[in-house]
Residue, then its C-alpha position, 0 to 999 in steps of 0.5 A: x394551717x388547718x382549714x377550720x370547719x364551720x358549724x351554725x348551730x341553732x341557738x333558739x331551737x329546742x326545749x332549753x334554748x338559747x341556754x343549752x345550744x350556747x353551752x354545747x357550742x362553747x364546749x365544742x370549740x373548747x375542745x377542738x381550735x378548728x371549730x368555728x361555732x356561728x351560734x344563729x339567734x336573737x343577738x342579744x339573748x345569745x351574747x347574755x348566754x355567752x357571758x354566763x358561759x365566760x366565753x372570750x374566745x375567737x372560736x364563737x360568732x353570734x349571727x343575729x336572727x329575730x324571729x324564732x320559728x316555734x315548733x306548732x307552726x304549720x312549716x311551710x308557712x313557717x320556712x315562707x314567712x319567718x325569712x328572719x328565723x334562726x333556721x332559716x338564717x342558719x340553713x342559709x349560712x350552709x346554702x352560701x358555704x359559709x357553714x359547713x353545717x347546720x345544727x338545730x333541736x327547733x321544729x323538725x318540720x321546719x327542719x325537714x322543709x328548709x333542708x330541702x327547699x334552702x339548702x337542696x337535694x345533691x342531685x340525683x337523690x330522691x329523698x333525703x333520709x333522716x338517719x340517727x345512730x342507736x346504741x345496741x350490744x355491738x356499738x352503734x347502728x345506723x337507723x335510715x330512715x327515722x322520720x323524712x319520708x314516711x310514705x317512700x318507695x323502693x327506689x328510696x330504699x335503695x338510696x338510704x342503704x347506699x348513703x347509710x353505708x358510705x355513713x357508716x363505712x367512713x364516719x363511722x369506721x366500719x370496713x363493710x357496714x351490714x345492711x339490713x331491712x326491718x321487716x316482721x320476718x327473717x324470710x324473704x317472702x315476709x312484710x308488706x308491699x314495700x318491703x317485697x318490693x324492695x328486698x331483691x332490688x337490694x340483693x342486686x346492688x353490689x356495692x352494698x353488704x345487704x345481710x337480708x331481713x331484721x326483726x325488731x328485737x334484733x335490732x338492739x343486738x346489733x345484728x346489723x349496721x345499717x338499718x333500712x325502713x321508712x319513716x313511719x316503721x322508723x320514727x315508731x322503732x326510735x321512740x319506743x327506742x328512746x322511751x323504753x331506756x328511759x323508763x329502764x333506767x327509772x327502774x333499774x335506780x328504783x329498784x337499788x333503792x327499795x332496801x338497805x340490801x339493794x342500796x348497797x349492792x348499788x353502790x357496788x355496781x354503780x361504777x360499771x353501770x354508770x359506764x353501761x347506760x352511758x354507752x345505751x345514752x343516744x345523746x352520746x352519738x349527736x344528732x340525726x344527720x339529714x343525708x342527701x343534702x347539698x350541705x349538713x342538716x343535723x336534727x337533735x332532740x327537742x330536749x338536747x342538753x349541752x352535751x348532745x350539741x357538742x356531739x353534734x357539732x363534733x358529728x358534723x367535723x367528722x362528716x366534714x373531715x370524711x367529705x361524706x357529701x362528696x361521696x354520696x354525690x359521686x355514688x348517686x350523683x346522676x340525674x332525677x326527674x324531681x330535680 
C-alpha cells in the first residue's frame, strides 16, 4: 500500500478564508488518493465549508484551532500568545511528524517566526530562506531568498545556493540547476558589500553549477535557475514581479477592447494567449516553500485562491516524495553555532 503524505493546511489563513484553503484542499485529495489534507481551523467554520464543497470522503480531517492569528499582530507575540491558532496548531502537527507539511496564506510574519521557533532550523543551517518559483521565458527560476532574511551575510548566501539547487535539481527535474547572484552587473567587481563578498565564495563551491552575476532584466529570460539574493533585493524583485504581470494582463485585455477591429483580432488570439499568461500565472507553481526547516513550511499568497492551495499541497507531495529535507541535511547537516 502507498504511504500517504500529510499535509495540514491553514484553513483561517489568507484574504479569502476559510472558503478558498478548503476548496484547494478538496481538489487536491480529489486528485491524488495518497493525500491526506488535516484542514487546521475553528471547527465548525471548516465543517459548513465542507458541506458547500459536498465533500464525504476519508482524504480530509478537520483539527480544530479557535484562535486566528490576524495578519497586523506583532508575530512573536502572536506565536507566544495564541497556543490555539491555526498556525500554531498546524506547524505543531509538522514538529510531532504527524504532518508532512504545512501550508498556510496567514501572516507571513507569523509564518516565519513558527517555522523557526515550533518546527526548528535542520541543523547545521543558518537561516532558512523563503524561496518561490517565478514563471520566465524558460519555465521556471528558483528566487532564494524572497523575504526571510533581509539582513543576511555571505555565509547565508552560499546556503541558499546549496539548498536552492538540491530544490531545483530534484523537485524540479533540472540535471544541473544554474546559480546565479542578483546583482547591478555582469562583472565581478560590481554590487555592494555583500554581493563582493559573496561572489568568489560561490566560485569555490564545487558542488554547485554558479553561472556568475544576473541582472534584473535577465531574470525573466530565464538565464539562470537559481536566483540567489537576500531578502530585501528578493521580496523588491517578487512584487514588482507579481505587480507588473497583473497590470500587463489589464493592458493587453484593455487594448483587444478598445475597437470592433481589435476585438476581434482578440477572439483569435485568445486561445494562445490564454495558454501563455497562464504559464507567467505564479499561483500555477504553489507557494514559497521555507527551506531549512526540520519539516515543510509553505507560504502562499495572501490572496490565494483554490487552485494555488492545491498547487501547494501537490508542491509539498513532490518535496516529500524527493525526501528534500533529507538532503539538504545530508549537504549542510553539520554543526552551527546558533543551534
Amino acid at each position: 500500500m502507498q504511504e500517504q503524505i500529510k499535509v495540514a493546511v491553514d484553513a483561517m489563513g489568507g484574504d479569502h478564508a476559510p472558503a478558498e484553503p478548503v476548496k484547494g484542499a478538496v481538489a487536491a485529495v480529489t486528485r491524488r488518493k495518497d493525500i491526506h489534507v488535516f484542514l487546521v481551523g475553528q471547527e465548525r467554520v471548516v465543517r459548513e465549508e465542507l458541506k458547500k464543497c459536498s465533500y464525504t470522503g476519508d482524504g480530509i480531517t478537520v483539527v480544530d484551532a479557535p484562535e486566528v492569528i490576524e495578519t497586523a499582530e506583532p508575530p512573536v507575540m502572536a506565536i507566544r500568545k495564541k497556543k490555539q491558532s491555526s498556525i500554531v496548531v498546524g506547524m505543531n502537527l509538522v514538529k510531532q511528524q504527524e504532518a508532512d507539511a504545512f501550508v498556510s496564506a496567514g501572516s507571513s510574519g507569523a509564518i516565519l517566526v513558527g517555522g523557526q521557533v515550533i518546527v526548528g532550523r535542520i541543523k547545521g543551517v543558518e537561516r532558512p530562506p523563503l524561496a518561490p518559483l517565478i514563471p520566465t521565458e524558460k519555465g521556471v527560476s528558483l528566487l532564494i531568498d524572497c523575504g526571510a532574511n533581509v539582513d543576511a551575510r555571505a555565509s547565508h548566501l552560499i546556503q541558499f545556493a546549496e539548498m536552492g539547487s538540491i530544490y531545483m535539481k530534484h523537485v524540479m527535474g533540472v540535471k544541473n540547476p544554474r546559480v546565479a547572484i542578483v546583482n547591478i552587473g555582469a562583472e565581478e567587481e560590481k554590487g555592494n558589500a555583500l554581493v563582493k563578498e559573496t561572489f568568489p565564495l560561490l566560485k569555490k563551491c564545487e558542488d554547485i553549477n554558479f553561472v556568475g552575476s544576473i541582472e534584473a532584466r535577465d531574470i525573466p529570460r530565464g538565464e539562470a535557475d537559481v536566483i540567489v539574493c537576500e531578502a530585501f533585493v528578493g521580496n523588491v524583485i517578487l512584487k514588482l514581479y507579481e505587480g507588473l504581470s497583473a497590470t500587463l494582463v489589464r493592458v493587453i485585455k484593455g487594448g483587444m477592447m478598445t475597437s470592433l477591429k481589435s476585438k476581434l483580432g482578440g477572439l483569435l488570439v485568445k486561445p494562445a494567449l490564454k495558454d501563455t499568461l497562464k504559464a507567467f500565472d505564479a499561483t500555477e507553481y504553489g507557494g514559497a516553500p521555507l527551506l531549512g526547516l526540520k519539516g515543510l513550511v509553505v507560504k502562499t499568497h495572501g490572496s490565494a485562491k483554490a487552485q494555488e492551495v492545491t498547487n501547494s499541497i501537490l508542491q509539498c507531495a513532490a518535496f516529500r516524495e524527493q525526501e528534500i529535507n533529507e538532503k539538504i541535511k545530508n549537504k549542510l547537516g553539520t554543526s552551527s553555532e546558533e543551534e
